[in-house]
C-alpha positions in Angstrom: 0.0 0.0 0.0 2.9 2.2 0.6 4.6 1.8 -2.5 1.2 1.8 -4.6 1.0 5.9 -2.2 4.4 6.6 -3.3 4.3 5.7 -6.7 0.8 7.8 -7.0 2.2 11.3 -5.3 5.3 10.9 -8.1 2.6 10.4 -10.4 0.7 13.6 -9.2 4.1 15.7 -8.9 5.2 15.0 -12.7 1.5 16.3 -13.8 2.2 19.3 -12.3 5.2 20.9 -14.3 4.5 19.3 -18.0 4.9 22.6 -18.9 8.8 23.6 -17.1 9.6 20.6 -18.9 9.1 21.8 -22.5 10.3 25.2 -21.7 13.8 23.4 -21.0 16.1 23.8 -24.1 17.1 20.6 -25.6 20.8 19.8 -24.8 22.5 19.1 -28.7 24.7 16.0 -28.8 28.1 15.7 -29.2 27.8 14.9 -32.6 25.9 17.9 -33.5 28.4 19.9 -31.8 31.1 18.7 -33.8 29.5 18.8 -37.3 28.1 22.4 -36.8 32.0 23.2 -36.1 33.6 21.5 -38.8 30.7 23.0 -41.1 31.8 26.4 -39.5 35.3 25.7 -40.2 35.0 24.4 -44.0 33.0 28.1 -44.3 35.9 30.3 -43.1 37.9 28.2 -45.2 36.1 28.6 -48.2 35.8 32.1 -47.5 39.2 33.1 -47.6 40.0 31.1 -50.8 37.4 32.7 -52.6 38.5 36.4 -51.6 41.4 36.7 -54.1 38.9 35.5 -56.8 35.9 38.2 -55.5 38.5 40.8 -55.5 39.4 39.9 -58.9 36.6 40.1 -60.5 35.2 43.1 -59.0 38.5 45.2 -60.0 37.7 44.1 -63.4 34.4 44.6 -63.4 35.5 48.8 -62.3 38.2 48.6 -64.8 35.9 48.2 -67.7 33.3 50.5 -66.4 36.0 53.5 -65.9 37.5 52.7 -69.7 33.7 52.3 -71.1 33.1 55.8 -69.1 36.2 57.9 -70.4 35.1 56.5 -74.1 31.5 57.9 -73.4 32.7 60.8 -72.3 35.1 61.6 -75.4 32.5 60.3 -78.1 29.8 62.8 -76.7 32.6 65.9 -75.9 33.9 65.0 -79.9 30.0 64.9 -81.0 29.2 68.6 -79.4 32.3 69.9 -81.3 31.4 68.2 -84.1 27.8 69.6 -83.6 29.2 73.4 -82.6 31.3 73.0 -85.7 28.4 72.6 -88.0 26.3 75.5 -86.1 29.3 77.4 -87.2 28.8 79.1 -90.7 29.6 81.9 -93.0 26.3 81.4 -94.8 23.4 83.7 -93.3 20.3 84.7 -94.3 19.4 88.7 -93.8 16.6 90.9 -94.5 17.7 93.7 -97.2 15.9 96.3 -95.0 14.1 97.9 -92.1 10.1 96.9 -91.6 8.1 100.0 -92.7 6.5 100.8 -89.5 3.9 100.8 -87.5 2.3 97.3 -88.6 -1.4 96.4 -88.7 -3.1 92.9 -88.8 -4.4 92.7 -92.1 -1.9 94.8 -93.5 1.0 94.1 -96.2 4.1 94.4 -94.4 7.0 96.4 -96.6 10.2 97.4 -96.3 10.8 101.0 -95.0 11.1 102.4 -98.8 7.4 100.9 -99.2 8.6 97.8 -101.3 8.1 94.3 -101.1 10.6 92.9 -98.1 13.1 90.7 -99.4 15.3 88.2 -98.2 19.4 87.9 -98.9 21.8 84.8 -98.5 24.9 86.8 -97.9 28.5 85.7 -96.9 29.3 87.0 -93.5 33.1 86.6 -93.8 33.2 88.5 -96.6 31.3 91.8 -94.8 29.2 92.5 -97.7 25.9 92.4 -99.0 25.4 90.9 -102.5 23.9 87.8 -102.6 25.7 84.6 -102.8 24.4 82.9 -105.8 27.1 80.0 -106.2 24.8 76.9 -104.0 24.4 73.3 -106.1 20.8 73.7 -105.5 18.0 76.2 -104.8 17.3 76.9 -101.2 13.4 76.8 -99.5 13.0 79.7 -97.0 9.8 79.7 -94.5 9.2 82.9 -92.5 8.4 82.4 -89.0 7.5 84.6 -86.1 9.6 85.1 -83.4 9.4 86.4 -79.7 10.8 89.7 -79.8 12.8 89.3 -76.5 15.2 86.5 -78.5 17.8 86.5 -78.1 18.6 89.2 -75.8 21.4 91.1 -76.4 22.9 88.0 -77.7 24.1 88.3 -81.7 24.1 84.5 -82.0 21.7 81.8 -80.9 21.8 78.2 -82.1 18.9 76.0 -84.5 17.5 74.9 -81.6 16.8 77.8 -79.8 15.8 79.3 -83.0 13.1 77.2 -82.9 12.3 77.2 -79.4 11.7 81.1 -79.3 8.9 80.1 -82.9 5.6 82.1 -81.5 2.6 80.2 -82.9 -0.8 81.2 -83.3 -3.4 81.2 -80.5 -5.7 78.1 -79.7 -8.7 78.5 -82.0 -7.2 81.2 -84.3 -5.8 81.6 -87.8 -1.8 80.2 -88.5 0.0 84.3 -87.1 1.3 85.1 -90.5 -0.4 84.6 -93.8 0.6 84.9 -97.4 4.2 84.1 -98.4 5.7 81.9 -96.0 7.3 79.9 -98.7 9.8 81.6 -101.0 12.8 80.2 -103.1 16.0 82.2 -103.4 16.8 82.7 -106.9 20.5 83.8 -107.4 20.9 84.6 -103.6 17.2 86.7 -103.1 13.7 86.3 -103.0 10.9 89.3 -102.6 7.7 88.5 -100.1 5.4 89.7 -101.8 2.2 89.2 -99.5 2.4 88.9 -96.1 0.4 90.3 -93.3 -0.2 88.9 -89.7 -3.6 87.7 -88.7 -3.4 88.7 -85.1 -1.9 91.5 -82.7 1.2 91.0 -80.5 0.2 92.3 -77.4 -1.2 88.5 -76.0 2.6 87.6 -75.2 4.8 88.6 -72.5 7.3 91.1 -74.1 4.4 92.6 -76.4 6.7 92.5 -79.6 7.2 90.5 -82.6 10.5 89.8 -84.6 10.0 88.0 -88.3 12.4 85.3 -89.0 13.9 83.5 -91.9 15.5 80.0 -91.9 15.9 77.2 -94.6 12.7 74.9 -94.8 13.1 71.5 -93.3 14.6 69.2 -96.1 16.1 72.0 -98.4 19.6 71.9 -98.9 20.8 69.3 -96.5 24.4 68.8 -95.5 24.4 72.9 -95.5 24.3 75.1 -92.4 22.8 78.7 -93.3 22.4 80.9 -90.0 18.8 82.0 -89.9 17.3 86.1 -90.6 15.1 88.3 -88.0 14.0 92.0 -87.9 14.4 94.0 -85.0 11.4 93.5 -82.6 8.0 95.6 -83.1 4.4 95.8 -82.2 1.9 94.5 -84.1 -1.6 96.3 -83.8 -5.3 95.7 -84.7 -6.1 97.2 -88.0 -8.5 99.0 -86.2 -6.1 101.7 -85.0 -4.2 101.8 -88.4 -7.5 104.2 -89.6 -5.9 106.7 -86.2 -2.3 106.1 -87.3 0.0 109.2 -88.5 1.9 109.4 -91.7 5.3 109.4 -91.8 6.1 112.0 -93.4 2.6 113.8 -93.6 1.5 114.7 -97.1 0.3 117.8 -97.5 -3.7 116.9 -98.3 -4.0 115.3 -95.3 -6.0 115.6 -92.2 -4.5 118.2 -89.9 -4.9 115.0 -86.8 -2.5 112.7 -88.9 0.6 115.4 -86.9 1.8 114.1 -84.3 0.0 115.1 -80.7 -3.2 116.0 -82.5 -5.5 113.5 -81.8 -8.8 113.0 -84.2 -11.8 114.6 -82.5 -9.2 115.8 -79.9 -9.2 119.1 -78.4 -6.6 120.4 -81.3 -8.5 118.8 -83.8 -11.6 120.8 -82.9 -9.6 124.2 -82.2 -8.2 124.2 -85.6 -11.7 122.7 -87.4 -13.1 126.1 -86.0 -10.5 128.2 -87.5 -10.7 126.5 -90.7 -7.4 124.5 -90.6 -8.2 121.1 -92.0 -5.5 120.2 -93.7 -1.5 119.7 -93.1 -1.3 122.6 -95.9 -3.7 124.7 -93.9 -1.5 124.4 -91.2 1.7 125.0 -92.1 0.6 127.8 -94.5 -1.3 129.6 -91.3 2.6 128.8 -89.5 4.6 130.5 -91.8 2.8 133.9 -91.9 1.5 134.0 -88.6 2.8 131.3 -86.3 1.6 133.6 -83.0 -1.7 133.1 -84.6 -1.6 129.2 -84.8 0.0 129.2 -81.2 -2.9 131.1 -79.7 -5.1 128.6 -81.7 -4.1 125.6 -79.7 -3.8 127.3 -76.8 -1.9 126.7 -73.5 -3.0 122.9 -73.6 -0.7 122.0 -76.0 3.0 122.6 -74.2 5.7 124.0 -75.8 7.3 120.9 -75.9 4.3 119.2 -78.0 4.0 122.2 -79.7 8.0 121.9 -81.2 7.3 117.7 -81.8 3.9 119.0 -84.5 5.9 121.7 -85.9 9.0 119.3 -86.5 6.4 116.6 -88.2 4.7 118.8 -89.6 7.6 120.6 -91.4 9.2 116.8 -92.7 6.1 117.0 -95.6 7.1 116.8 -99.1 6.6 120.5 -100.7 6.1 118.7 -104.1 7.3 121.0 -107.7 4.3 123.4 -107.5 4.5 127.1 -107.4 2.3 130.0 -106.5 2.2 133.3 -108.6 0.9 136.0 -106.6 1.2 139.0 -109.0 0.9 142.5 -107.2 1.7 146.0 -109.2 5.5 145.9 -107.7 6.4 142.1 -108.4 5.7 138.8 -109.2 5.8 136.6 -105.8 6.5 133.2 -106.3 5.5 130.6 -103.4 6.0 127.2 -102.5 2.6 125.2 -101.1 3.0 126.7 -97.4 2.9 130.1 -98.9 6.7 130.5 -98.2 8.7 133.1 -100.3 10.8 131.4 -102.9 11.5 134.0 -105.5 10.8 137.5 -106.0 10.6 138.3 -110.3 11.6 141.8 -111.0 13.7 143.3 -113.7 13.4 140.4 -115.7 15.0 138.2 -112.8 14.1 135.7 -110.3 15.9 136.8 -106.9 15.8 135.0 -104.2 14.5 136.4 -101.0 17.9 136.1 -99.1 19.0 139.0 -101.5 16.8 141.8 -99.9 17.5 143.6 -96.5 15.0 143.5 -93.0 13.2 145.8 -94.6 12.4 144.8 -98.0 11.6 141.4 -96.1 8.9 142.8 -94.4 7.5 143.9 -97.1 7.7 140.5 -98.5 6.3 138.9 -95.7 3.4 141.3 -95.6 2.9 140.2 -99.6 3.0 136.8 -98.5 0.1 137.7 -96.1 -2.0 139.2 -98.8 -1.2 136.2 -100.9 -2.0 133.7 -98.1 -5.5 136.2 -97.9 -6.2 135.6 -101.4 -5.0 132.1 -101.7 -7.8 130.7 -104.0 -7.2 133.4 -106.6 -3.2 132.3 -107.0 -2.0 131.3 -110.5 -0.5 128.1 -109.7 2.7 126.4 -111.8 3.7 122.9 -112.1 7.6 123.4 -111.9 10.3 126.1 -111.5 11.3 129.2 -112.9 14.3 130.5 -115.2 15.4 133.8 -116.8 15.4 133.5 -120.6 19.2 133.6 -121.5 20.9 135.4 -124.5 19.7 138.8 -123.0 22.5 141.9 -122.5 24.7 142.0 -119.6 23.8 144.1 -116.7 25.3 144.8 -113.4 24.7 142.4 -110.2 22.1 142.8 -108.1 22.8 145.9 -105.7 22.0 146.3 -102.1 21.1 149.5 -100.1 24.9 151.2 -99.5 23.3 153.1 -96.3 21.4 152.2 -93.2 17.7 151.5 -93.9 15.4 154.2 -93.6 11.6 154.9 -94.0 12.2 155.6 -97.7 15.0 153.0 -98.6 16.2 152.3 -101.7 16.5 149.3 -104.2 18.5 150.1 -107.0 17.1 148.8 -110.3 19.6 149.3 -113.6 18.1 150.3 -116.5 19.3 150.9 -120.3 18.3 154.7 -119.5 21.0 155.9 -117.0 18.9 158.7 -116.4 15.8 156.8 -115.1 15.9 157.3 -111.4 16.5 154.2 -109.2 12.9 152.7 -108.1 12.1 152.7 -104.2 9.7 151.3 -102.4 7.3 153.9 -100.4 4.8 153.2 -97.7 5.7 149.4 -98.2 5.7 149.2 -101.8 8.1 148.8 -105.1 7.1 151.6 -107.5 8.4 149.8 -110.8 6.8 153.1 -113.6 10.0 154.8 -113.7 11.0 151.1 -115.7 10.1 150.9 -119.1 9.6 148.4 -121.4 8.6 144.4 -120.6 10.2 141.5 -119.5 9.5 138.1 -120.4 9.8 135.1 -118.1 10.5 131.5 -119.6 9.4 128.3 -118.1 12.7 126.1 -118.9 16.1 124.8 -117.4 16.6 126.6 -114.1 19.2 125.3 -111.1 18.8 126.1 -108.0 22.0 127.7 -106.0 22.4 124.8 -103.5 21.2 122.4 -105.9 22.7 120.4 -108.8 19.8 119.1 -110.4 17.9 120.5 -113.1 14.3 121.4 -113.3 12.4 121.4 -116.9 9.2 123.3 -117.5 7.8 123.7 -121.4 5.2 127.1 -120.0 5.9 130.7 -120.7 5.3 133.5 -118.6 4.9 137.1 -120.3 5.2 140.1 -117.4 5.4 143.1 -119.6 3.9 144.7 -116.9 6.7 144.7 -114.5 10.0 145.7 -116.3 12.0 146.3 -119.1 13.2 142.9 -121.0 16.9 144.6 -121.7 16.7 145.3 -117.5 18.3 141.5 -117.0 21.7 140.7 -115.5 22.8 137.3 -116.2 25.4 137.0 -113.4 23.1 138.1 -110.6 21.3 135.9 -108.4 18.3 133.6 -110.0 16.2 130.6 -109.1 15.1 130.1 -105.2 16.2 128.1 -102.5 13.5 125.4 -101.4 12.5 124.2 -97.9 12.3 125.7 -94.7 
């Protein structure tokens, strides 16, 4: 009974730590030990005879990596100087001139003569500007639009940023430029006839435009031609062009197309009241009475403005008409603006640098009748000349004393007798001279001027002075301009 107790509490004591038992780490045998330590030692072993090999290989493996590198390296440093190399070029396109500015959309664009603008392939090297006609084959040249802040103050740029700085038309609007954007040089040049833009430039950042010219894609291959621009402008809506001024003015247009007088402007509506409509209205009003026109405008328009109209003003073309304003003294021959050109007396055309202050007041105060009376004028298509083959006479005098109420302009005669003529009261008093003078229309050079003027008319003043009163040395013709 006591070993049947025994064997029962042993029983009971080993039931109640199963679990200390499976926690306990199983002890490895002695063989495990020793074939986990020779495994061990076979890796160290194997190790350290495969080193030398890993090193090997890895050096190599660097090696070729560094030589495939340096080769990299020099075929992509030899392929940009082979790629500067062909960037580099004596052949350039240019545009022969200017742009004739401003520009509208829907305009024709011209050079600034007003012909069509045209296109050179030129040899830079050389400096100059005839056309290079000598290529194998004909070249294609599109005109593009550029941004008109490339390249900066840069004078060379590359194809590709030529290309880049291409300005292209808006989503949902016409291609920018229409018209010729195709040409073909022939012998070196090609004209653009038509082309205007479609659109205004004020949508893009810097506001301007620059026209390009570069060799169409495919057209002369294995040749590098440096591309053409203008200098940047604005391109407006051809809604302002009907606003725009004329450079120079002509002298039938609007008085608003000067500069600083704006159409229905103040100006505009000062001078419509007085009359001035015209640029020849204007600048005839200056020249006799430029206080006059001053008070016109008024003290709105600053000095400042008032010296930049006057300056445009005064760059219009006068043309080869002349004015005869015939008064019982003289003949007075004007220019459009009702400036003095010539003064016909004795059978002479003097010009009015020839007379004194006070003879030119008296000019000026004809000029004032004639600008009075300016519808009545006899007008004249070109200029004036003496006929020749007539008797010598003595040069045109001047006054030997100081001016007086009464001076004197000394008028020779055949007659020595004949008293000189003077002017009284602001007048010439030509009876004392007898006989007629006549005045032929026909080759007639100016002073200043080399050319020669041709008229086919014939003027007969037998009214004025005697025909043998004519001095072939003095002063003739007139001096033109301001």
């Amino acid at each position: 009974m006591a070993a049947k107790r025994l064997r029962d509490e042993a029983d009971d004591g080993e039931s109640d730590q199963p679990s200390n038992d499976k926690r306990m780490r199983a002890v490895p045998s002695i063989s495990t030990v020793v074939r986990e330590a020779l495994a061990l030692r076979s890796f160290q072993t194997f190790a350290v005879a495969l080193e030398p090999l890993l090193r090997r290989v890895v050096n190599e493996e660097v090696e070729r990596g560094i030589v495939q590198g340096a080769r990299t390296l020099q075929r992509s440093t030899s392929m940009r100087q082979i790629q500067a190399a062909a960037e580099t070029t004596t052949l350039q396109l240019i545009f022969s001139n200017p742009l004739s500015l401003p520009i509208f959309t829907g305009s024709k664009i011209e050079d600034n003569e007003g012909n069509p603008l045209r296109v050179l392939l030129v040899d830079a090297r050389s400096g100059s500007l005839s056309p290079v006609s000598s290529l194998p084959s004909s070249v294609r040249v599109e005109i593009v639009v550029l941004d008109g802040d490339f390249p900066g103050k840069r004078e060379t740029w590359t194809s590709a940023e030529f290309e880049r700085n291409i300005v292209k038309e808006r989503t949902g609007k016409r291609p920018l430029v229409t018209g010729d954007v195709f040409l073909t040089l022939r012998a070196g040049s090609c004209a653009i006839d038509d082309l205007n833009f479609t659109d205004n430039s004020s949508w893009i950042r810097s506001r301007h435009f620059r026209l390009g010219a570069r060799v169409a894609s495919g057209s002369c291959r294995g040749l590098k031609i440096k591309e053409a621009m203008t200098e940047p402008f604005v391109v407006k809506d051809h809604r302002g062009e009907l606003y725009k001024k004329h450079y120079p003015p002509f002298l039938l247009d609007e008085v608003w197309r000067l500069e600083k007088i704006g159409k229905e402007g103040v100006f505009h509506q000062k001078l419509r009241a007085e009359g001035i409509n015209t640029v020849q209205e204007f600048l005839k009003l200056w020249v006799v009475d430029h206080a006059r026109l001053r008070n016109i405008l008024g003290q709105g328009m600053s000095d400042r403005v008032w010296e930049g109209t006057i300056s445009h003003a005064r760059t219009c073309d006068m043309g080869s008409k002349l004015y005869l304003h015939r008064t019982p003294q003289c003949v007075l021959l004007l220019n459009p603006i009702c400036q003095v050109q010539g003064v016909v007396m004795n059978g002479q055309i003097y010009p009015p640098q020839n007379f004194q202050e006070p003879q030119q007041d008296f000019l000026r105060q004809l000029a004032r009748e004639a600008y009075e009376h300016w519808h009545q004028l006899e007008e004249v298509d070109e200029t004036f000349s003496r006929v020749p083959s007539q008797p010598q006479r003595k040069a045109l005098p001047s006054t030997s004393t100081q001016p007086t109420s009464s001076s004197s302009i000394i008028y020779h005669t055949t007659n020595q007798g004949i008293p000189t003529s003077t002017y009284q009261n602001g007048g010439f008093d030509l009876e004392a001279l007898q006989g007629d003078i006549e005045v032929e229309l026909g080759f007639f050079q100016c002073p200043d001027d080399a050319s020669m003027h041709r008229s086919n008319h014939v003027y007969n003043a037998s009214e004025l002075s005697s025909e043998d009163d004519e001095d072939p040395n003095s002063a003739q013709g007139f001096f033109r301009g301001f």
